[in-house]
C-alpha positions in Angstrom: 0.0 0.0 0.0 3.0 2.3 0.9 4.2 1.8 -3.1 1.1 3.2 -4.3 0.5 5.9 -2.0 3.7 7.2 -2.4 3.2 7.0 -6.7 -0.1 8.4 -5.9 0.8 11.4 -3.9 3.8 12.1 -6.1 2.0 11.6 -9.3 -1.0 14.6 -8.2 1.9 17.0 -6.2 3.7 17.3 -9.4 0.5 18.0 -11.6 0.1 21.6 -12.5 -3.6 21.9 -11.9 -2.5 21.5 -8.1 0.0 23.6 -8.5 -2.2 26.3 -10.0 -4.8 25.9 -7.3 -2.3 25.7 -4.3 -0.6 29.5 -5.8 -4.0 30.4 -6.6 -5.2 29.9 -2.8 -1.9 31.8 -1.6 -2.5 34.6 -3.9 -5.8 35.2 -2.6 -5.4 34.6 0.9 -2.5 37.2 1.3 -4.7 39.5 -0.8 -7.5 39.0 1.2 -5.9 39.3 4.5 -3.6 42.4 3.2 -6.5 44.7 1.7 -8.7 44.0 5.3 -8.3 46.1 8.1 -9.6 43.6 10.2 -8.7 40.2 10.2 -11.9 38.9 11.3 -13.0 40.1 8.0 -10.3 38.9 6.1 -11.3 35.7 7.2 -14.9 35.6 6.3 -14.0 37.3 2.8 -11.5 34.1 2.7 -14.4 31.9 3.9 -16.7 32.5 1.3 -14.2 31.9 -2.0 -13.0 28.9 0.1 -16.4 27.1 0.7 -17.2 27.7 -3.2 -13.3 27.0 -4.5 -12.1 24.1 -2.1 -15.1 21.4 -3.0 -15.2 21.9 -6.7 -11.5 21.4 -7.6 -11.8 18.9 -4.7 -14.5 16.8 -6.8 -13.9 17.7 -10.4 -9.7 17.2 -10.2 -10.4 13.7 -7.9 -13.3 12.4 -10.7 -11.0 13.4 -13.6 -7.8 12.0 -12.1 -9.4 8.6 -11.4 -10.5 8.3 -15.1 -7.4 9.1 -16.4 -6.0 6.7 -13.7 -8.0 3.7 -15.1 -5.1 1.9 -17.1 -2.9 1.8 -14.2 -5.6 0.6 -12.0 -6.6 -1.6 -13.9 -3.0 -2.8 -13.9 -3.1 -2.8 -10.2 -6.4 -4.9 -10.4 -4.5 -7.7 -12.3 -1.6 -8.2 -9.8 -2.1 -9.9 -6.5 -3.1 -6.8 -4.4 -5.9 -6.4 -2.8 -9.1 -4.0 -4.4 -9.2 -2.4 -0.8 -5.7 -1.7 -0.5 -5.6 -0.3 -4.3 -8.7 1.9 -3.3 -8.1 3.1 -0.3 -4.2 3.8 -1.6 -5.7 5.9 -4.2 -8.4 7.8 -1.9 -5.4 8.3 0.8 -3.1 9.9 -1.7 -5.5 12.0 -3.1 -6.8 13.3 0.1 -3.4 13.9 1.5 -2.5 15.4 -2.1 -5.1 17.8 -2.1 -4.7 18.4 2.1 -1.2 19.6 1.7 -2.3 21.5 -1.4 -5.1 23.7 0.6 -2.8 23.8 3.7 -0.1 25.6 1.8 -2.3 27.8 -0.4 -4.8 29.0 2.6 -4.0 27.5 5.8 0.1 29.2 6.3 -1.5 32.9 5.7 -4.4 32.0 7.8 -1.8 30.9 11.0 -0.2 33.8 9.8 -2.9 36.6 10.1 -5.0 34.8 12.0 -4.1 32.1 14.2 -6.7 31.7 16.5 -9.7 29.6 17.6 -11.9 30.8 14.2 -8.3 30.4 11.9 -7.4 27.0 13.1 -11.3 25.6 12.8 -11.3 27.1 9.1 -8.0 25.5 8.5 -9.9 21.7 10.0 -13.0 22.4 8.1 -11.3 23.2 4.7 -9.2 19.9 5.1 -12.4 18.0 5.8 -14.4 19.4 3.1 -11.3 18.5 0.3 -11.6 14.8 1.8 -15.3 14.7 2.4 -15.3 15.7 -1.7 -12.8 13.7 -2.6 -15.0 10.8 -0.9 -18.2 12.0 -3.0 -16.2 12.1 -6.1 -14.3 8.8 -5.9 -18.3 7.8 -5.1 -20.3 9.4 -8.8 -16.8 8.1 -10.5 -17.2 4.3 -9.3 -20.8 4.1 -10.2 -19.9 4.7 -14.1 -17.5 4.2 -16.4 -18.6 6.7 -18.8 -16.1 9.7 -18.0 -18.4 12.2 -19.1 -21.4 11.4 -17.1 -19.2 10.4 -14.3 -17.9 14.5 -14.5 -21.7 15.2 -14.7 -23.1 13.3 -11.8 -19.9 15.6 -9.7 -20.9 18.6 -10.7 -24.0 18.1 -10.1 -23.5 16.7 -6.6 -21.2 20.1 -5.7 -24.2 22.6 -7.2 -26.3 20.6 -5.1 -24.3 21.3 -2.0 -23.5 24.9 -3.0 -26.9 26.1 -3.9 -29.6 24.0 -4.3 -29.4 22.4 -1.2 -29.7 26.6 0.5 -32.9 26.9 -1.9 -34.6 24.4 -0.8 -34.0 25.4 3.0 -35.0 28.6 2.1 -38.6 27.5 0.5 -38.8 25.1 3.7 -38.7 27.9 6.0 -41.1 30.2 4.3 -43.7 27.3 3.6 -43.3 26.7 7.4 -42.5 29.7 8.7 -45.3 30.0 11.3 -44.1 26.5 12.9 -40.2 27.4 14.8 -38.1 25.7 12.8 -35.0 27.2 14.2 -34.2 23.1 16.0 -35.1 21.7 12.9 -32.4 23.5 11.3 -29.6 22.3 13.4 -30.1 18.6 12.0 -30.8 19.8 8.6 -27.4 21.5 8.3 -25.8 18.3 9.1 -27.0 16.9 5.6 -24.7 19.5 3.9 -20.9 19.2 4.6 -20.6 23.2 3.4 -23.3 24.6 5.3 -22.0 22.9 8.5 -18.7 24.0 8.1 -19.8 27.6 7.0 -21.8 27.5 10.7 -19.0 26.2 12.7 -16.4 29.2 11.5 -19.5 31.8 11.6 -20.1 31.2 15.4 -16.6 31.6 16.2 -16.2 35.1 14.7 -19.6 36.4 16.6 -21.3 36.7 13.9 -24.8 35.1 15.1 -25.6 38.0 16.5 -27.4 38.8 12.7 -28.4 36.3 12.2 -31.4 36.6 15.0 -33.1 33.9 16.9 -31.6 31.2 14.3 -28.7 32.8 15.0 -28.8 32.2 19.1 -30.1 28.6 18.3 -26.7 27.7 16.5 -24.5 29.1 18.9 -25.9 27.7 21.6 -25.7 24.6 19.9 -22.4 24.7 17.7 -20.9 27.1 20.6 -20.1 24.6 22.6 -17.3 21.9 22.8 -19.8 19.2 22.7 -21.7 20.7 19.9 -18.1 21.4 17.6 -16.9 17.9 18.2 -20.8 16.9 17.1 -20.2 18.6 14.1 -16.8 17.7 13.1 -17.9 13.8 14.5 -20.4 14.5 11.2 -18.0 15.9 8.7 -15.9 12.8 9.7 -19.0 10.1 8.8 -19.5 12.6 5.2 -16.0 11.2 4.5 -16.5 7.8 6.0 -19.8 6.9 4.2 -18.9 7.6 0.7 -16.0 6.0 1.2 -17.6 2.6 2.5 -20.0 2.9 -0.5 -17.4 3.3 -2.9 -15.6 0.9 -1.7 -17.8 -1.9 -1.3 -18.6 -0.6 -5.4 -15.4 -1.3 -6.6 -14.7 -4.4 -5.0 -17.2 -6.1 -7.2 -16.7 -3.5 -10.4 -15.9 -5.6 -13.8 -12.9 -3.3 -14.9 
């Protein structure tokens, strides 16, 4: 497993799409941070290109690289390895590609500017969202072999996350909005990786405070040290499911 991991992680560190996102990251972070007056809102400037940025390259780049990994796994298949091992080889290196790739672009300026409690739980929650997407992608790229549709189904999957998943929310809560709904919405953020990650660095830069009863409900909720470790407990399963699934896929895939 070491072998491949290694080919793995040095095979995507040394493709310039990663190196283009990584300087693209940095770019923008030191901008960000240096045309800001206050760090605080430096980092929720940051926050917002990094919750759109992070799981699209995340999920596009990991479905694209696994097609255009399908001769060599295929060649992996046909040795006496292990599917699992050749599986979770190829999910490790890309998630520890594609880690080291976001710490470097965003995470250094953010310990830089702004190392503290809200910096260091943006830096988590951007790692886990490039592995919980990584995850989703290996998942819609396993289902198919078709490349194109397998690109689709991502896509579709991260504007799902990004936007839809907000609209609906927002057409739940003005069909229902004589019922409070404000509880409700704690367990419906944890069916969106984005959203819970955008809560869980929102609360730690007081920002609740506009956000008005909802507002109070989250942070009395995500506030605490029981409800963060809840939270990043859940971002943990979002990378553990769709890797099980996938998995369990590719073990009986006809290659």
């Amino acid at each position: 497993m070491q072998k491949i991991l290694k080919y793995v992680i040095a095979d995507i560190l040394r493709n310039r799409i990663v190196i283009a996102y990584t300087a693209f990251l940095l770019l923008i972070s030191f901008a960000i941070f240096n045309l800001e007056d206050n760090p605080d809102k430096g980092l929720l400037s940051l926050l917002n290109i990094i919750l759109f940025i992070v799981p699209l390259i995340s999920i596009i780049f990991s479905t694209i690289y696994f097609y255009n990994s399908s001769e060599f796994i295929e060649l992996m298949v046909s040795q006496p390895i292990k599917r699992k091992t050749i599986w979770l080889s190829l999910f490790s290196g890309l998630a520890v590609s594609m880690g080291v790739a976001f710490f470097v672009g965003a995470g250094i300026p953010i310990l830089i500017y702004q190392a503290n409690t809200a910096g260091l739980l943006m830096i988590v929650a951007g790692v886990l969202l490039t592995i919980i997407f990584i995850a989703i992608a290996l998942l819609s790229a396993v289902i198919t072999r078709d490349k194109a549709k397998g690109i689709g189904i991502a896509i579709l999957l991260w504007l799902y996350f990004s936007v839809i998943f907000d609209g609906l929310v927002l057409f739940l809560l003005f069909q229902f909005e004589d019922y409070p709904l404000e509880k409700v919405m704690v367990g419906i953020s944890a069916f969106n990786p984005i959203d819970l990650s955008r809560i869980l660095v929102l609360l730690q830069l007081d920002v609740s405070a506009l956000m008005g009863y909802t507002g109070a409900v989250f942070k009395d909720f995500f506030g605490t040290v029981a409800g963060i470790g809840i939270s990043l407990l859940v971002l943990v399963l979002w990378i553990v499911v769709p890797v099980f699934l996938s998995l369990r896929r590719f073990k009986h895939k006809d290659l």
